[in-house]
N, C-alpha and C positions, 0 to 999 in steps of 0.2 A: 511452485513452478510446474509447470505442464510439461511432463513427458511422457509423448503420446505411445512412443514404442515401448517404453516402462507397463504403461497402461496395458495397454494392447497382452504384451509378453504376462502379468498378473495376473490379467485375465482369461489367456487362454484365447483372443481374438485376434482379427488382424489391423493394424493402423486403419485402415479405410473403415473400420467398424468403429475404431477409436472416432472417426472425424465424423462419420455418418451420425452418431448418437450424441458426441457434440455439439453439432449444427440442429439436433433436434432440442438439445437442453439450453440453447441458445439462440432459437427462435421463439421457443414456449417462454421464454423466459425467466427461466430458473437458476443458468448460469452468464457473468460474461467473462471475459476474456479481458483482460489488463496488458496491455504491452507493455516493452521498454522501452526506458529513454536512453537512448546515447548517441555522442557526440565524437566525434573521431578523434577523442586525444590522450589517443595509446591503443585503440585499438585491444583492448580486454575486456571488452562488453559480453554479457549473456544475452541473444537475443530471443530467451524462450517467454513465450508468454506465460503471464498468472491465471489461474482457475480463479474465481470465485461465486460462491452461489451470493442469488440477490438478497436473499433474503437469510438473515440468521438466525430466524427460529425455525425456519424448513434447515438450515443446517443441524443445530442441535438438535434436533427431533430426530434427523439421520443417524447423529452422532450419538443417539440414546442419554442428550441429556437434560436434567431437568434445572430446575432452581434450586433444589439442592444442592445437586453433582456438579454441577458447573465449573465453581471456584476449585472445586478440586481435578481441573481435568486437565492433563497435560493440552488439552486443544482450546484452552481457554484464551491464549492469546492468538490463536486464530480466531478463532469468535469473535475476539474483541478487532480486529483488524477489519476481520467483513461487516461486523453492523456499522466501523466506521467508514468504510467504504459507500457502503450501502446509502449513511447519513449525510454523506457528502455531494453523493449523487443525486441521491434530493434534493436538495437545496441547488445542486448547480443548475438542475434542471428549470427553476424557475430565475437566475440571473440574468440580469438580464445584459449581461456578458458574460458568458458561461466559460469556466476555463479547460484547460486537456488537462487530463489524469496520464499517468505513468508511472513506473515504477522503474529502479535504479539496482541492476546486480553485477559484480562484476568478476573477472575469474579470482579472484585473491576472497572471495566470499566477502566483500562486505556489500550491505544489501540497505537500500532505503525504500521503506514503503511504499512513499506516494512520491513522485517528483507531479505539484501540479504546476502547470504552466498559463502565465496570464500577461500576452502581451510582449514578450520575451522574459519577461520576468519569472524565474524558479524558486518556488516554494519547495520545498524538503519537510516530509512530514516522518516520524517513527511511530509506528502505537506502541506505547507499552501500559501492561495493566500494570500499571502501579500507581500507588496515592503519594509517591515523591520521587516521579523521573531525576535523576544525576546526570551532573557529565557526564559518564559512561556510557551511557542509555545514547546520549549524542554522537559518539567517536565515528561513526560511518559518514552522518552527514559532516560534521566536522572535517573529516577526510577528502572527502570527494566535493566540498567546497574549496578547498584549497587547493585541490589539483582542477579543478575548476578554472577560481580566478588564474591561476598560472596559466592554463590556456588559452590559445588567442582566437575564443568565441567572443560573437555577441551577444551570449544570455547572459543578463542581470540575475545577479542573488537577489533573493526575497527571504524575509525573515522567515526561522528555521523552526518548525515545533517541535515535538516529542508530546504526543496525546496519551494524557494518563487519566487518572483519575481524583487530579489533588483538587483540594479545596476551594483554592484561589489559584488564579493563573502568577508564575515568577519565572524570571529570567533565572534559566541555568547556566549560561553561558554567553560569553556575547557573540549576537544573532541568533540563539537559539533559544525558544520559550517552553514551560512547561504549563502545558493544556490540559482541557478537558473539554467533554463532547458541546458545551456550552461556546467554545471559543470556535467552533466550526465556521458560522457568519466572515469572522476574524478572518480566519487562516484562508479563505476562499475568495476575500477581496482584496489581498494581498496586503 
């Protein structure tokens, strides 16, 4: 998450330098910006935006890593987050119903990656680099679908992923799948 006074105060600069060099890594195209989604029911939303660069080998190359270093990098499940961002972005770009991205945090820390939206209907995505997402791996969106349906919105639930890296795609839970970058098409047409 983006906090730009954090930024600022690290660096020894002022917010307005934080937002000027932003808007500059955000018109060139190297960074965008993720908002949140939330819906007023309870009022514990974060509404800070997400950083992410577009592209994940300009990150890793930042982050000094190769295809060695990688799997061993605590920033590996970032990585894995942005290139699937990144993959997802693509692909919407040429639907031709294109859906909204979001992302889901709220004050009690539980966090869901992508809330995409298509039509009122909410998809719930997690990345986790693993080659056998668990229930565990689910418990956020699991959470915040059920305080969900409790409340008296009109967004429809869409089935729920957890994007890893298994072999075959299978149900972890019901409503919730466990993915891989192959099931993207899937997860985007709801």
């Amino acid at each position: 998450m983006l906090n730009k006074s954090d930024v600022a105060r690290d660096v020894g600069i002022s917010v307005k330098a934080v937002d000027d060099w932003l808007s500059v890594l955000q018109i060139s195209g190297q960074t965008i910006l993720l908002e949140p989604w939330f819906v007023n029911f309870g009022k514990r939303i974060v509404k800070t935006p997400k950083l992410y660069f577009r592209d994940s080998g300009l990150l890793c190359f930042l982050l000094n890593l190769s295809e060695t270093t990688l799997s061993a990098s605590p920033a590996l499940g970032a990585v894995w987050e942005t290139f699937l961002f990144a993959e997802m972005r693509k692909l919407n770009s040429i639907l031709p119903q294109p859906v909204n991205f979001w992302y889901y945090r709220d004050q009690r820390a539980r966090e869901i990656d992508f809330v995409i939206e298509s039509g009122g209907r909410l998809t719930f995505v997690e990345c986790k680099w693993q080659e056998h997402p668990r229930k565990d791996d689910a418990r956020h969106i699991l959470a915040v679908h059920e305080e969900l349906a409790r409340s008296a919105t009109s967004w429809r639930p869409g089935r729920h992923y957890v994007v890893g890296t298994p072999s075959s795609t299978y149900e972890i839970t019901s409503g919730v799948t466990a993915g891989a970058l192959r099931d993207i098409p899937q997860i985007l047409s709801g």
